[in-house]
MISE-240272 format. One line per 4 residues: number of its first residue (from 1); their letters; for each residue x, y, z of N, C-alpha, C. Coordinates in pm, whole numbers, plus 50000, padded with zeros to 5 digits. Layout:
BEGIN
NUM> a> X Y Z X Y Z X Y Z  ...
//
This chain:
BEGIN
1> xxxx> 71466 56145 87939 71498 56275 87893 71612 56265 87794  71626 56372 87674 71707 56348 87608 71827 56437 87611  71912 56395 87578 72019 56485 87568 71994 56677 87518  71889 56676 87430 71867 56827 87402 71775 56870 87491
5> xxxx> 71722 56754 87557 71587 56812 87702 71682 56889 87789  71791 56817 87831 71857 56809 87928 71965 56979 87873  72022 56995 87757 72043 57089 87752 71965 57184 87739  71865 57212 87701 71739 57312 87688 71708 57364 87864
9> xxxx> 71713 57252 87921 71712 57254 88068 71777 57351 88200  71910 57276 88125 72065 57362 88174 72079 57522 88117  72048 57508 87997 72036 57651 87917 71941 57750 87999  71788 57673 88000 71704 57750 88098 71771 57821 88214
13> xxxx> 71807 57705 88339 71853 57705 88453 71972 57774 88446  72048 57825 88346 72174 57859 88340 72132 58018 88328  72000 58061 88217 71957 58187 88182 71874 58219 88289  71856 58162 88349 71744 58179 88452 71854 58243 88594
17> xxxx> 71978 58154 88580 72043 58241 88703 72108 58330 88662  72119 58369 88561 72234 58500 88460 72114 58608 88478  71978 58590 88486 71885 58733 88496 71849 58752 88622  71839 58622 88686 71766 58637 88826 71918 58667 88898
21> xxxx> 72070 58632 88889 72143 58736 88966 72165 58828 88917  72146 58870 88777 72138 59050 88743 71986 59092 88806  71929 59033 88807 71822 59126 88870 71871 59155 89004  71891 59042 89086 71937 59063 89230 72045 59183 89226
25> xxxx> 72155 59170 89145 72254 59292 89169 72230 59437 89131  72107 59469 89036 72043 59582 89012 71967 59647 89135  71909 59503 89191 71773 59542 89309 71872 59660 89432  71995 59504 89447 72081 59515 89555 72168 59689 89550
29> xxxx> 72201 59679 89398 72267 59800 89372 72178 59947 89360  72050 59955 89343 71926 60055 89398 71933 60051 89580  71937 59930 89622 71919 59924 89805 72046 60077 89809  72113 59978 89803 72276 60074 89882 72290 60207 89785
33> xxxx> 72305 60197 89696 72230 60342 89609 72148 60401 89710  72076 60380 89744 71928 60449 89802 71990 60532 89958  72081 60408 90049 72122 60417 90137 72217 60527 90161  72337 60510 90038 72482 60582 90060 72401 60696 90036
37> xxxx> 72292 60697 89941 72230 60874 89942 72207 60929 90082  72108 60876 90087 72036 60880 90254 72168 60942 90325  72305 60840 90348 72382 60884 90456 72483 60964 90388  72498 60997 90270 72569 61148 90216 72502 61295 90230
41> xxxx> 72341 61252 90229 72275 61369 90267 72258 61417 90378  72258 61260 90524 72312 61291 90655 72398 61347 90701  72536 61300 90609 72656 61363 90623 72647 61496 90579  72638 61527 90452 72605 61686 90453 72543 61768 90485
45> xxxx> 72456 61712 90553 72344 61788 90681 72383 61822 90746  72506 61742 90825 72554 61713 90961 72663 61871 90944  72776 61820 90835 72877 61921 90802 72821 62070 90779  72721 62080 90713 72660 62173 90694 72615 62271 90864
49> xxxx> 72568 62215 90904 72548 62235 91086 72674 62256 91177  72765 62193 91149 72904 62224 91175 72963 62328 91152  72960 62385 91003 73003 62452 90912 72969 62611 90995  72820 62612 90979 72681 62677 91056 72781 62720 91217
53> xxxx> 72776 62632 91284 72815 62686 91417 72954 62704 91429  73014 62699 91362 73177 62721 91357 73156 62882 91290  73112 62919 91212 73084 63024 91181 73014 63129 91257  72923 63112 91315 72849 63173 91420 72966 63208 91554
57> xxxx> 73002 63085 91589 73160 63102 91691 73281 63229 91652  73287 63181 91523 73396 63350 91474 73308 63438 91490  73204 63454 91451 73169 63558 91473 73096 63646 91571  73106 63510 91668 73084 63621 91840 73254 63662 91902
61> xxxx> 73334 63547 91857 73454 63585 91882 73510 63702 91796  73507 63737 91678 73527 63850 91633 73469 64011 91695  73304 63928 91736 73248 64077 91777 73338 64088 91966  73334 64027 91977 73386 63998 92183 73562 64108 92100
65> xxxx> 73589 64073 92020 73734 64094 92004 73747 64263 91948  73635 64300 91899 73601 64434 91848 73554 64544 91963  73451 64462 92065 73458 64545 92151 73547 64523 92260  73647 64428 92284 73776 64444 92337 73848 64574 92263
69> xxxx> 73896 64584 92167 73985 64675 92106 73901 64814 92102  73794 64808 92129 73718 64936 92153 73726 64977 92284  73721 64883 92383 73732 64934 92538 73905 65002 92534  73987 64906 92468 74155 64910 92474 74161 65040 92418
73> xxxx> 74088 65098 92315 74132 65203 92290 74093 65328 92338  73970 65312 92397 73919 65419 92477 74009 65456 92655  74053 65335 92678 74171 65342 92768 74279 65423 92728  74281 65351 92607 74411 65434 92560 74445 65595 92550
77> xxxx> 74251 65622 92482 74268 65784 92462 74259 65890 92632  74215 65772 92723 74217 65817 92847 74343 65832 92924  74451 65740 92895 74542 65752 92934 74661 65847 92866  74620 65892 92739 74704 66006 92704 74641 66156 92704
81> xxxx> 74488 66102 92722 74390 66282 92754 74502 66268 92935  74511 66207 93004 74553 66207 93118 74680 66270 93116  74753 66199 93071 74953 66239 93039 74950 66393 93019  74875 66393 92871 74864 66502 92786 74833 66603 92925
85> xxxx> 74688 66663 93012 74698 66715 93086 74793 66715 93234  74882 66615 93236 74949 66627 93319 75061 66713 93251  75099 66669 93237 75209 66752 93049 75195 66867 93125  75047 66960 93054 75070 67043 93058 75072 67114 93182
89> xxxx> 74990 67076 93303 74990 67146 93458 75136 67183 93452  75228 67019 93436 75357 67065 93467 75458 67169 93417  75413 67173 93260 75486 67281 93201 75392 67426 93251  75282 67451 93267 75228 67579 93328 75344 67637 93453
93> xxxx> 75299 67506 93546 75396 67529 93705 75530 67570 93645  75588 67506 93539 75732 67535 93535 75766 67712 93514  75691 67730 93393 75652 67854 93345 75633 67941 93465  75547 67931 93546 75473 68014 93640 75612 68022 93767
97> xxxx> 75717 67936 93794 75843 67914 93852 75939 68049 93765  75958 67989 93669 76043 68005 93558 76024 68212 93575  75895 68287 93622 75846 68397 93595 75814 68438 93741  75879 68358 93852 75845 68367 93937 75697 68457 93986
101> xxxx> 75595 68412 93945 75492 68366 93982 75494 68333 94062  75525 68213 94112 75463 68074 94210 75669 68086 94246  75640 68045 94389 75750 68061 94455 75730 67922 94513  75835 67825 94526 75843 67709 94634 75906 67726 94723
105> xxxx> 75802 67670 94813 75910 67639 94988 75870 67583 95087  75956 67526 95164 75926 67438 95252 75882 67500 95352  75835 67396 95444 75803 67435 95673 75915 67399 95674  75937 67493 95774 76050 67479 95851 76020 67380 95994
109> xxxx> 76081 67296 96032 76076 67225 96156 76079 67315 96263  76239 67366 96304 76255 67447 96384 76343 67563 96291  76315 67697 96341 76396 67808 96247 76556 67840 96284  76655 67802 96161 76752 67839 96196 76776 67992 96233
113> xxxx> 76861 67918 96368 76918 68023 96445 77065 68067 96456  77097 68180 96387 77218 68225 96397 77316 68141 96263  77230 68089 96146 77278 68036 96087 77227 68038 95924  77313 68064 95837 77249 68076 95713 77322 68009 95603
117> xxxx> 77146 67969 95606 77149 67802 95508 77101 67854 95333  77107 67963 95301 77137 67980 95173 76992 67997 95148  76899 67977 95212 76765 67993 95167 76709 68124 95302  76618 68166 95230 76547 68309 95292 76466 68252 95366
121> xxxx> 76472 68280 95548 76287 68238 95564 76191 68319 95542  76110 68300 95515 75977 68428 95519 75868 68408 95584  75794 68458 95673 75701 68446 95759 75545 68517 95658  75509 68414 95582 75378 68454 95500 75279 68491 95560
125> xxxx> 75185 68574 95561 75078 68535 95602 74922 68475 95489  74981 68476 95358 74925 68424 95277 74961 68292 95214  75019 68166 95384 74998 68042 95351 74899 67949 95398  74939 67832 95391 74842 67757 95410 74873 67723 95547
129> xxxx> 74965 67703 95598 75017 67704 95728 75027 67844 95794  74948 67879 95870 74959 67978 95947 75064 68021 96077  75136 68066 96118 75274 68093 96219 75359 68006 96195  75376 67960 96083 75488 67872 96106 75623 67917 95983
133> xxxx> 75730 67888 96004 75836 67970 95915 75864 67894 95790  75814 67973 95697 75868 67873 95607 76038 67899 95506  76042 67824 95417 76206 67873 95354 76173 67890 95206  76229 67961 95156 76145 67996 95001 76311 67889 94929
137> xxxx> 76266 67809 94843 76350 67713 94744 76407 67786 94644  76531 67752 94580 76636 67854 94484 76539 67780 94340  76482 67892 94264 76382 67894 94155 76470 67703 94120  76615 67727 94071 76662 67585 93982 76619 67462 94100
141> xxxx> 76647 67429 94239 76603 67336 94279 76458 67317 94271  76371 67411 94264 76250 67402 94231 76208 67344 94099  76264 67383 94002 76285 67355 93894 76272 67212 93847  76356 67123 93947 76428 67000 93933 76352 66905 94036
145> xxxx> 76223 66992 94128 76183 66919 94181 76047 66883 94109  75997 66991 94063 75926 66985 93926 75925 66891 93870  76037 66863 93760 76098 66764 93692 76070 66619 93751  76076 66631 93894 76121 66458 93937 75911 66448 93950
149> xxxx> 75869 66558 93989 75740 66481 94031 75672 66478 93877  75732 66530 93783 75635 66522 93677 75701 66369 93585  75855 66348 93631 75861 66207 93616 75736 66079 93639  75758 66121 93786 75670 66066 93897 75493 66054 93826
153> xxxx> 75436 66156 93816 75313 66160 93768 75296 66041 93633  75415 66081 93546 75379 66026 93420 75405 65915 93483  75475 65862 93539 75528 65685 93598 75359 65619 93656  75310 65726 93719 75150 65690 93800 75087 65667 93666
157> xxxx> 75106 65764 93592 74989 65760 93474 74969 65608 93411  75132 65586 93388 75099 65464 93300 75100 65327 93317  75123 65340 93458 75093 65234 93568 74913 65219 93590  74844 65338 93598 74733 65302 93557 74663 65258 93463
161> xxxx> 74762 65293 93376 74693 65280 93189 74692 65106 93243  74842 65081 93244 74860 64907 93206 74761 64837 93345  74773 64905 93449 74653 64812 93522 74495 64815 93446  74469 64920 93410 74304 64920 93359 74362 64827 93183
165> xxxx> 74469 64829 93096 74486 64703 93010 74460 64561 93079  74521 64522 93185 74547 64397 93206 74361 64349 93249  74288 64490 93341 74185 64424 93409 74087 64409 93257  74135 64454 93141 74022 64415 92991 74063 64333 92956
169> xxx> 74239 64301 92966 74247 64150 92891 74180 64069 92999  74187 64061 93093 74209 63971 93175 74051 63937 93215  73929 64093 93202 73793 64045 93170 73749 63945 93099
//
């Protein structure tokens, strides 16, 4: 063989691996091409489905949270339609005191005898207790007893409000 065989040879064998590893790195670079698609479109499938139920989640939690604040507020308008008519019984009674109307008074246990305690007894026969003596109350302590139970009422009222709050949060 001659020296230009021998390079013609090498030249071949030399061009022969310069196309046959560009071919290989084209083939190779279509494979994983082909692949990273494949698993970017997995991946964005995947995220996409994620995306999907994370969204669906707000928005049962939004609706759960809407008709929370709908129950909360219908409590709410219940607990001041409540106040509100307590309100007013109490200011009626006061009024109806105030115009003596409506007279307060206690049973008497036993009737003082020979002794006067600043209050009138009167023997009704238009009470609810029948023979028994009762004491008619000075209109202002009445007044003030008024006052403490309509404290009292509103204190019930909103002791109910916050128990029927806690049993919706706490649903």
């Amino acid at each position: 063989m001659t020296a230009m065989n021998w390079r013609l040879a090498a030249l071949a064998l030399l061009l022969g691996l310069a196309v046959g590893g560009r071919v290989a790195w084209l083939w190779q670079d279509n494979a994983y091409g082909e692949r990273l698609a494949k698993q970017a479109e997995a991946y964005g499938t995947e995220r996409e489905a994620a995306v999907v139920a994370v969204l669906d989640q707000l928005q049962q939690d939004q609706e759960r949270r809407r008709a929370l604040e709908d129950r909360l507020q219908a409590i709410d308008q219940t607990h001041y339609k409540e106040l509100h008519d307590a309100q007013q019984a109490q200011a009626r009674l006061r009024d109806r005191l105030a115009t003596a109307d409506v007279r307060l008074s206690v049973l008497l246990a036993s009737p003082a005898q020979g002794r006067d305690c600043g209050v009138s007894a009167t023997a009704g026969t238009a009470g609810v207790v029948h023979g028994s003596q009762r004491a008619e109350l000075d209109p202002a302590h009445a007044r003030r007893i008024v006052s403490i139970t309509q404290d009292g009422d509103q204190g019930l009222i909103a002791l109910k409000a916050c128990q029927a709050y806690v049993r919706e949060i706490a649903r």
